[in-house]
N, C-alpha and C positions, 0 to 999 in steps of 0.2 A: 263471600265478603266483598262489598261494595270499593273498588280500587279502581279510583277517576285518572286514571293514565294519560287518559285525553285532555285532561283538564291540568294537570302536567307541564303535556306536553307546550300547550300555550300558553300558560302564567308560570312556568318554571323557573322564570331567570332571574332570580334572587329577593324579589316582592319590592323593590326598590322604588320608586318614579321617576322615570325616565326623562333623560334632560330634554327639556324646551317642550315638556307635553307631549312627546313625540310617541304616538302608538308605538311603532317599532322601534326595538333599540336603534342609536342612530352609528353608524360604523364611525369610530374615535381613528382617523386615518393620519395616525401620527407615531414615530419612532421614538419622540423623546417629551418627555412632561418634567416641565420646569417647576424651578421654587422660588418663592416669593421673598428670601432671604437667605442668611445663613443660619439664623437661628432652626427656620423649617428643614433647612438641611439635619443640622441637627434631631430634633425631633424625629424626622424620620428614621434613623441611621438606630435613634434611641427604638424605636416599636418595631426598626428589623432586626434589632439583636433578640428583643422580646417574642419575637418568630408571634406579629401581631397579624391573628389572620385576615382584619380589616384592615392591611396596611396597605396607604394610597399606590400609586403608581409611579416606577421611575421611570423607566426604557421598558421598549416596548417585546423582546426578546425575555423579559422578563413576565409582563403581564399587559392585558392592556383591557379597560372598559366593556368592548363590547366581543373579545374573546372571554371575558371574566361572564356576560349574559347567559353566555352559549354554555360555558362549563356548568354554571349554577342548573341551568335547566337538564344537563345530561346528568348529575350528580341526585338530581332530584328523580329522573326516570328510574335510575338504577337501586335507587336506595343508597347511597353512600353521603360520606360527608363531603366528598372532595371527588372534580375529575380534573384533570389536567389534558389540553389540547395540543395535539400535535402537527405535522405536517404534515402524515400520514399513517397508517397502519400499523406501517413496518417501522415507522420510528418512533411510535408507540410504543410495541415489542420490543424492540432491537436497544432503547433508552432505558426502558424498565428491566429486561434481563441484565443489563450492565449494573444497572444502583444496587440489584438484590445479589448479582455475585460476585466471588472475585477469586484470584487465583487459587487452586489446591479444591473449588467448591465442585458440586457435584449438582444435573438436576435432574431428572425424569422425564419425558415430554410422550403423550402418548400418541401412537403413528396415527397417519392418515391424518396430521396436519397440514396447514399451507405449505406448497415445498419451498417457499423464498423465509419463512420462520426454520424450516428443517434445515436447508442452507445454510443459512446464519448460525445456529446452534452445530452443523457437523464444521462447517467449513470456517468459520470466523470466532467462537468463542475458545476454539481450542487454544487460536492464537495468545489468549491471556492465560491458559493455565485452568480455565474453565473445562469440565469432563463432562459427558451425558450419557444415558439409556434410552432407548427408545422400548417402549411396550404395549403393547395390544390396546386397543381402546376398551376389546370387552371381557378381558380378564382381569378383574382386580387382583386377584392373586400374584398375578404376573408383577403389577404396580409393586405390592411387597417388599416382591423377590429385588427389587431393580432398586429399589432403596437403599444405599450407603450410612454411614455414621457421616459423612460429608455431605449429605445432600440436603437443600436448604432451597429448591423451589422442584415443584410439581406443577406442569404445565399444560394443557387441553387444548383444545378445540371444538366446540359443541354450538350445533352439527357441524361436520367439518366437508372441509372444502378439497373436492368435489363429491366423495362417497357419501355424505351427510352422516358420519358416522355419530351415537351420543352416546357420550359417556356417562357414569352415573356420580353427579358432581358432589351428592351426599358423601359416598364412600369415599372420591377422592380428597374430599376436605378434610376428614375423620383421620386415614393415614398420614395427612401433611399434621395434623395436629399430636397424633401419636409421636411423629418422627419429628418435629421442633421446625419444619419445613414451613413454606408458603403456598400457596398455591395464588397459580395465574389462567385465568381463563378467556380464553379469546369470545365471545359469544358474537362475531359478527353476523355471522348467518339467522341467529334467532333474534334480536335485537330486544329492548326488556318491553317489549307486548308480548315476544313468545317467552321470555326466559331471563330472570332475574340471579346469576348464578351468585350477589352476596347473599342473599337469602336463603341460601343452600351452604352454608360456613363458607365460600371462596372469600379470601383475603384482596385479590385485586381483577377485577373486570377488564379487558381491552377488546377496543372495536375499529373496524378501519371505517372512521365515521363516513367517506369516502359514497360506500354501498345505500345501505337501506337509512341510515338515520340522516342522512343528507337528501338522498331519494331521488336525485333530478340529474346526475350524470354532470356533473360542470363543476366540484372540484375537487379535491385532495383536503386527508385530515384523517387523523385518527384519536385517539382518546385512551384513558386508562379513568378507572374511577374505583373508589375504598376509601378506606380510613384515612382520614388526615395525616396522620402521624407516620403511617407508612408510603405514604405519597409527599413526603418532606424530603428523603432522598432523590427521589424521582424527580420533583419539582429543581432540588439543583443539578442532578443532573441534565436538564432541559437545555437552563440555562445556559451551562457551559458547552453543553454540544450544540448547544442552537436550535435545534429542529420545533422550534414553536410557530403554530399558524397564523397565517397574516389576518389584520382583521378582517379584511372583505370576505377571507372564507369560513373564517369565524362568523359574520353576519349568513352568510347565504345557508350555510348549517343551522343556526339558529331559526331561520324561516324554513326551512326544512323539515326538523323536528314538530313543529306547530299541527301538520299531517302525518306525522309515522305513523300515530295506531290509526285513524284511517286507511295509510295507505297498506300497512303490510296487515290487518287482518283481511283487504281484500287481495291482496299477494296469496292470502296463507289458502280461502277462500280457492280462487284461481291453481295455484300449483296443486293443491289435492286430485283437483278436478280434472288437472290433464293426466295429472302421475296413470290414476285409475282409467285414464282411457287408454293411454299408452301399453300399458299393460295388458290391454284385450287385443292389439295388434299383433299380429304374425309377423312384423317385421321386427319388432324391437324383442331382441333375446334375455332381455333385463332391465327391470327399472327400478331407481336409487332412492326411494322416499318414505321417509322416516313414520308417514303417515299409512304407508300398504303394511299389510299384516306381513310380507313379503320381506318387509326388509330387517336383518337380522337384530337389530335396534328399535323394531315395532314397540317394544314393553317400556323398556326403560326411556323412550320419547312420551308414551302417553303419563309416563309418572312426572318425566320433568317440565314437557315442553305446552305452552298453550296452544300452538299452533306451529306448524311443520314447516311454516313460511313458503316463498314463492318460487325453489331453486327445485326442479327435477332434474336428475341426470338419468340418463339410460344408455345403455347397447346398444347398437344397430346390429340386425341380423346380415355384416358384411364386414366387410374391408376399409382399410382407410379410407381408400378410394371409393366403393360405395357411400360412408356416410358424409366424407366430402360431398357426394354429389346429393345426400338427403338437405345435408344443412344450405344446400345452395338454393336449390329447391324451396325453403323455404321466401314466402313473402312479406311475413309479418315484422321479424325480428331482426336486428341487427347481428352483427358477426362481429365479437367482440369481445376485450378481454376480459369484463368487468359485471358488475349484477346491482341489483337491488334501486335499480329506479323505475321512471315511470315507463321507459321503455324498453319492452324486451329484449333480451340479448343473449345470442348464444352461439356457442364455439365448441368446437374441435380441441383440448382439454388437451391432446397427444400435439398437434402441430403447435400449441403455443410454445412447447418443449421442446423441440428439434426437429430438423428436416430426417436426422439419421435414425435409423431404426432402433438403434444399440441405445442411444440415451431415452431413448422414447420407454424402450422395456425396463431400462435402469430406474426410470422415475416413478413405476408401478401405476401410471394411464394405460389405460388398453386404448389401441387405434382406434376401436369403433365407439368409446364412448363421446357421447354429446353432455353439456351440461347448460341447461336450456333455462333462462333466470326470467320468467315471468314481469311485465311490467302489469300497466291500467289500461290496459286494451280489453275490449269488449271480451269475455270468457269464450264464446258461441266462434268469435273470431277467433283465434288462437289453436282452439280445437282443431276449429274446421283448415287452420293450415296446416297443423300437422298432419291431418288426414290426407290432404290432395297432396304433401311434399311426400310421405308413405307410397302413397299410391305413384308418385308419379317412380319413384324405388322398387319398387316393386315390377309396374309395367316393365324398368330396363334388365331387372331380372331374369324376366321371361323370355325377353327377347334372347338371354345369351342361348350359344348353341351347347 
């Protein structure tokens, strides 16, 4: 079936015409939008009680023009009616688990999520009276079992970050529906060229727009997108915690987006392509990608996902300190904490988590894994520097006595 995602991607932002003729929306770089009287005061005060989803703009913490572009165009990728913009990923998450729970509530979250979402969920929601389960990503049986008469969200991450683990969003939608629950799915890793998860019954999408739907490393933002009606709490919780994006990086998202399915099916293109060479090396003890028959989520990826995106992780056949010395080794990619733009980048996944061994093992990274995020570098290049940074691991191998 014919689905113009790309066409979307750059006419998404509301079909409007754009002030002053201006091709690109123009950044509204203002905190406050005034009224013309008191009677428009009025009026407006009248179509916010009527919760009027064309209601103009006050303050900017509120809503603002050319953050209102960017959400209509990510709302439109997704298939939903509504996204809402954040400041970040994690204030995405962290704003949305608050509107959907509240003390005495219970939720489910399935492991091998981000650990700064696992964090927040062991470490800070208990503080309100909020309880959770964590359960396997590939056991839905497990998901069941873990289910309360309290429990009132179900939460993923597909593929998740670093293992690329997926879950199977069918089934986990069907039990949130059984159980009167919601489900929330992070889909940052597949973004909706590989993976549309309301389309699969999920009630609310979040992404840390931040990565691959921004694409270019230079800002902060995240997104949630669903149903209007369930993003009406959401939306005042924003408001009162603040965490709404400013417009410039609402603009630079919005020209962003214009290239995501260009950019990530050549991401998805690219990461297959190294996963399968890494995989024939002798040096690397394991590789993480949802795309090799190899990886325990081979099936249930080729049923959800279109494409496996740009992110390999693997093993190094060594020690901390060996693949230290692979990732230095290499020349192409940056060392860094972040993924999904045009330039590659890739880190040591254990040292981001502590110097000490103990919290390193606590966090379930192995020392030797790399997770290695594919940018728009020539394919042929990339390869060939994993190979000579391999080899150059290798030759110091040989040398020990």
């Amino acid at each position: 079936m014919h689905d113009p995602l790309s066409t979307r991607s750059v006419h998404g932002d509301g079909g409007e015409p754009h002030p002053y003729g201006a091709l690109a929306f123009p950044i509204v770089q203002t905190s406050t939008f005034t009224f013309r009287d008191t009677a428009a005061v009025r009026e407006f005060m009248r179509r916010k009680a009527a919760r009027d989803p064309e209601l103009r703009d006050e303050y900017a913490r509120y809503s603002n023009p050319t953050t209102r572009a960017a959400e209509h165009t990510l709302a439109a990728l997704e298939g939903g009616e509504q996204a809402l913009l954040f400041t970040s990923g994690m204030a995405a998450i962290t704003t949305t688990l608050l509107s959907l729970l509240s003390s005495g509530d219970h939720l489910v979250v399935l492991e091998c999520c981000y650990r700064r979402t696992a964090d927040f969920v062991r470490n800070f929601l208990p503080r309100w009276g909020v309880g959770a389960t964590f359960a396997p990503v590939d056991r839905p049986e497990a998901w069941s079992e873990a289910v309360r008469r309290t429990t009132r969200v179900l939460f993923a991450e597909t593929p998740s970050n670093p293992y690329l683990r997926v879950a199977d969003l069918d089934r986990l939608a069907g039990l949130a529906r059984d159980c009167g629950a919601r489900t929330l799915v992070d889909s940052t890793f597949a973004t909706p060229v590989n993976l549309r998860p309301l389309s699969h019954g999920v009630d609310l999408v979040v992404h840390s727009a931040t990565k691959y739907l921004a694409g270019h490393n230079d800002l902060l933002a995240g997104a949630v997108i669903g149903r209007r009606d369930l993003l009406e709490p959401v939306a005042e919780a924003r408001g009162v915690l603040g965490g709404v994006v400013g417009p410039h990086d609402a603009w630079l998202l919005r020209r962003g987006l214009k290239t995501l399915d260009l950019r990530v099916r050549r991401q998805n293109e690219t990461g297959l392509r190294l996963a399968r060479f890494l995989e024939t090396q002798p040096a690397v003890r394991k590789v993480w990608y949802p795309g090799l028959e190899s990886h325990p989520d081979h099936a249930a990826a080729g049923q959800l996902l279109e494409g496996c995106g740009g992110v390999v992780s693997f093993e190094i056949d060594g020690d901390l300190e060996a693949t230290g010395r692979f990732v230095d080794a290499l020349q192409i990619p940056f060392i860094g904490p972040t993924l999904g733009g045009v330039e590659s980048i890739v880190q040591q996944p254990a040292l981001f988590v502590s110097l000490d061994p103990a919290e390193r093992r606590a966090s379930g990274l192995a020392d030797n894994l790399v997770r290695y995020a594919a940018g728009l570098e020539d394919a042929d290049d990339l390869e060939a520097d994993l190979a000579q940074a391999l080899e150059v691991l290798e030759r110091r191998g040989r040398r020990q006595p």
